[in-house]
C-alpha positions as CSV (number, residue, x, y, z in Angstrom):
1,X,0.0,0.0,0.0
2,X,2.5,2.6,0.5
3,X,4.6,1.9,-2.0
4,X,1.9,2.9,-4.7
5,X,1.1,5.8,-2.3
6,X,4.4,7.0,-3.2
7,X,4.2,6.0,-6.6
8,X,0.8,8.5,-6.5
9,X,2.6,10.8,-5.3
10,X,5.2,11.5,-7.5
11,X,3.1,12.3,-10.7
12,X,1.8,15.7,-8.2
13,X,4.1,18.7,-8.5
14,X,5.4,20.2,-5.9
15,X,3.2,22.8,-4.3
16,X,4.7,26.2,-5.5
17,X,2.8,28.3,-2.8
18,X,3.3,27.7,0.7
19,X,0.1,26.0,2.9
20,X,-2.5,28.1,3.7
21,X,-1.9,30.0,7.2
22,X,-4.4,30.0,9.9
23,X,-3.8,32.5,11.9
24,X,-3.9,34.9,8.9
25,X,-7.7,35.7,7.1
26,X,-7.2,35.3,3.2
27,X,-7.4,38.4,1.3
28,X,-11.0,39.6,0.7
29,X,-11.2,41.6,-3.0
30,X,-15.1,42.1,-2.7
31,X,-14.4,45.0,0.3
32,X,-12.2,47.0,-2.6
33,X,-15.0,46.8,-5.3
34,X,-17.8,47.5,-2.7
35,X,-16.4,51.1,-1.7
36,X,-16.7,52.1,-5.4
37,X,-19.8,54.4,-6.2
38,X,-21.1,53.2,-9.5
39,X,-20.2,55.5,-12.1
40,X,-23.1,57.9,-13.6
41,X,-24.9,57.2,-17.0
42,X,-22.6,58.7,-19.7
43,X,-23.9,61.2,-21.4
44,X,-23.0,62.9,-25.0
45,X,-23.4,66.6,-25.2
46,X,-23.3,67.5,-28.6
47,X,-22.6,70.8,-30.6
48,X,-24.9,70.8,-34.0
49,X,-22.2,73.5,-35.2
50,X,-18.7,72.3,-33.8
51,X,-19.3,68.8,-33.7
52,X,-21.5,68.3,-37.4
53,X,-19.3,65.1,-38.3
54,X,-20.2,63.3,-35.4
55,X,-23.6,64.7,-35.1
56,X,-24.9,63.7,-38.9
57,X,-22.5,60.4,-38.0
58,X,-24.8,59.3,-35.1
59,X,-28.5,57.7,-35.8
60,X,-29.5,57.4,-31.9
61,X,-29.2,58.6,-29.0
62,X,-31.4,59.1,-26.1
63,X,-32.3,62.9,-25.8
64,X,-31.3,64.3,-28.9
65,X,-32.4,62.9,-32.3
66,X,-35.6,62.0,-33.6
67,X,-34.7,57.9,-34.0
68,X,-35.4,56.4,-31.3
69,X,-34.0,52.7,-32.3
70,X,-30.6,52.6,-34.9
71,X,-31.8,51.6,-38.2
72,X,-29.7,48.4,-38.2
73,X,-29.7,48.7,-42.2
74,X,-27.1,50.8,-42.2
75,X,-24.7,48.5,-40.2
76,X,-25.6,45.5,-41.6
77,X,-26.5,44.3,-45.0
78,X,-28.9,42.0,-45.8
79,X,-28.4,38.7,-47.3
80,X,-29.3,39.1,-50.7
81,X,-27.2,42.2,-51.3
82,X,-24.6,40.2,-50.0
83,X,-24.5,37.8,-52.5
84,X,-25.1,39.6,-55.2
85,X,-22.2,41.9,-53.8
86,X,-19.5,38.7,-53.6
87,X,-20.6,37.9,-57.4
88,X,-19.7,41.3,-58.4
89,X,-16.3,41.1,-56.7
90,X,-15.8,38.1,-58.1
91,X,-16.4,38.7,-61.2
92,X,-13.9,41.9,-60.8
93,X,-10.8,39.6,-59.4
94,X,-11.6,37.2,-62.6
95,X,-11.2,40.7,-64.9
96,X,-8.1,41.6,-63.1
97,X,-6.8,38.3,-63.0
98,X,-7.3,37.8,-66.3
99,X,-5.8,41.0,-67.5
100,X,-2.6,40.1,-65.1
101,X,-2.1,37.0,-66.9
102,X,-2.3,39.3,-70.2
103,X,0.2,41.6,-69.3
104,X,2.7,39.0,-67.4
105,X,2.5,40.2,-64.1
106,X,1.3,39.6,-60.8
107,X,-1.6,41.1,-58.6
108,X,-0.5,43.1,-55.7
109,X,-2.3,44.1,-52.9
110,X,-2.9,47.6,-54.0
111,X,-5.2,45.6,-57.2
112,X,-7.3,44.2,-54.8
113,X,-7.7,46.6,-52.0
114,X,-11.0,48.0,-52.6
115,X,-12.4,44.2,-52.1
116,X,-10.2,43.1,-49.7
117,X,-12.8,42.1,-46.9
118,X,-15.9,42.3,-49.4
119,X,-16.9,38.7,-50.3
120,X,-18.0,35.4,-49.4
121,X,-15.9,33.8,-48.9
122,X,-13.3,37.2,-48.6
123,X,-10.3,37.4,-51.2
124,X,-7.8,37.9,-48.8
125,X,-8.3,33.6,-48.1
126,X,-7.1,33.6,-51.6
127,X,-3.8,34.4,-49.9
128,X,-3.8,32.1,-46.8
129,X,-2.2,28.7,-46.9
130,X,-5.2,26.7,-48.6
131,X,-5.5,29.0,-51.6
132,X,-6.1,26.6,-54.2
133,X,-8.5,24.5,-52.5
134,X,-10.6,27.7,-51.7
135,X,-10.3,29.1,-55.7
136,X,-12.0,26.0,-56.9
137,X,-14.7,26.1,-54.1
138,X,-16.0,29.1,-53.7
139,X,-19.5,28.9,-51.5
140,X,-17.7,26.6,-48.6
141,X,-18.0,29.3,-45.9
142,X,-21.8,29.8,-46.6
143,X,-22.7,26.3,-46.8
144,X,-20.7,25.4,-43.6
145,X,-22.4,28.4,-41.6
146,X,-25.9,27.2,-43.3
147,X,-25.0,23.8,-42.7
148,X,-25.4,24.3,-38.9
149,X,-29.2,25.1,-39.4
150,X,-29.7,21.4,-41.2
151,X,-28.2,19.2,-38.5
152,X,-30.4,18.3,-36.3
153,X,-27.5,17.8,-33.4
154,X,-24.8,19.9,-32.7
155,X,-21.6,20.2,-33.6
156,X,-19.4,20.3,-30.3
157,X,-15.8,21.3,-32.7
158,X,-17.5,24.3,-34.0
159,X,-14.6,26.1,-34.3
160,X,-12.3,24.0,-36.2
161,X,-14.5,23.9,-39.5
């Protein structure tokens, strides 16, 4: 019996910190945050003449402008419009390609700037280690995302798609 007790014990470290004292009381961190007063609501005091980029910017705010909820289709863009937006930049990376290969030259970074981060799946994976399996299969991301929605169970390595 006490030779597999040792044998337990030496797959443990070491304890790094010494044992806990009793005749000191642990550090208590809730006494620190409790003397805090909460901080008041911030507020945005705006100029309409000294501060018209920010004020023409901003689509909500509590006391000041006449939407009372953001209009989210300005932030996001619906689905449709994205698709139809990736096709475009598709087809515009297959006219610059093409007219690359025509002159003998390569596509830099500056070529493809204005849709770097535009598309489904994004250009700039075009650049990552599995470029050549992504140019011939274009729609993976979307059907892997919309894949989730036909499973019935779920997918516990979600993040190693």
């Amino acid at each position: 019996m006490m030779r597999r007790e040792k044998r337990a014990r030496r797959h443990f470290k070491r304890m790094r910190f010494p044992p806990f004292d009793d005749e000191e009381p642990p550090i208590d961190y809730v006494d620190n945050i409790l003397d805090v007063e909460p901080l008041e609501a911030i507020q945005l005091q705006l100029d309409p003449e000294e501060d018209k980029a920010i004020y023409e910017c901003i689509t909500h705010f509590r006391s000041g402008m006449s939407h009372d909820e953001p209009n989210l289709y300005r932030y996001i863009m619906p689905w449709e419009a994205e698709f139809i937006d990736s096709q475009r930049v598709w087809a515009e990376y297959a006219l610059k390609r093409q007219e690359a290969n025509t002159l003998n030259k390569r596509l830099t970074l500056d070529d493809l700037d204005d849709s770097w981060d535009r598309e489904i799946p994004c250009i700039n994976r075009l650049f990552q280690k599995d470029r050549h399996v992504l140019a011939y299969d274009k729609g993976w991301h979307v059907r892997i995302d919309f894949k989730q929605y036909q499973i019935l169970k779920q997918n516990p390595f979600w993040w190693t798609y």
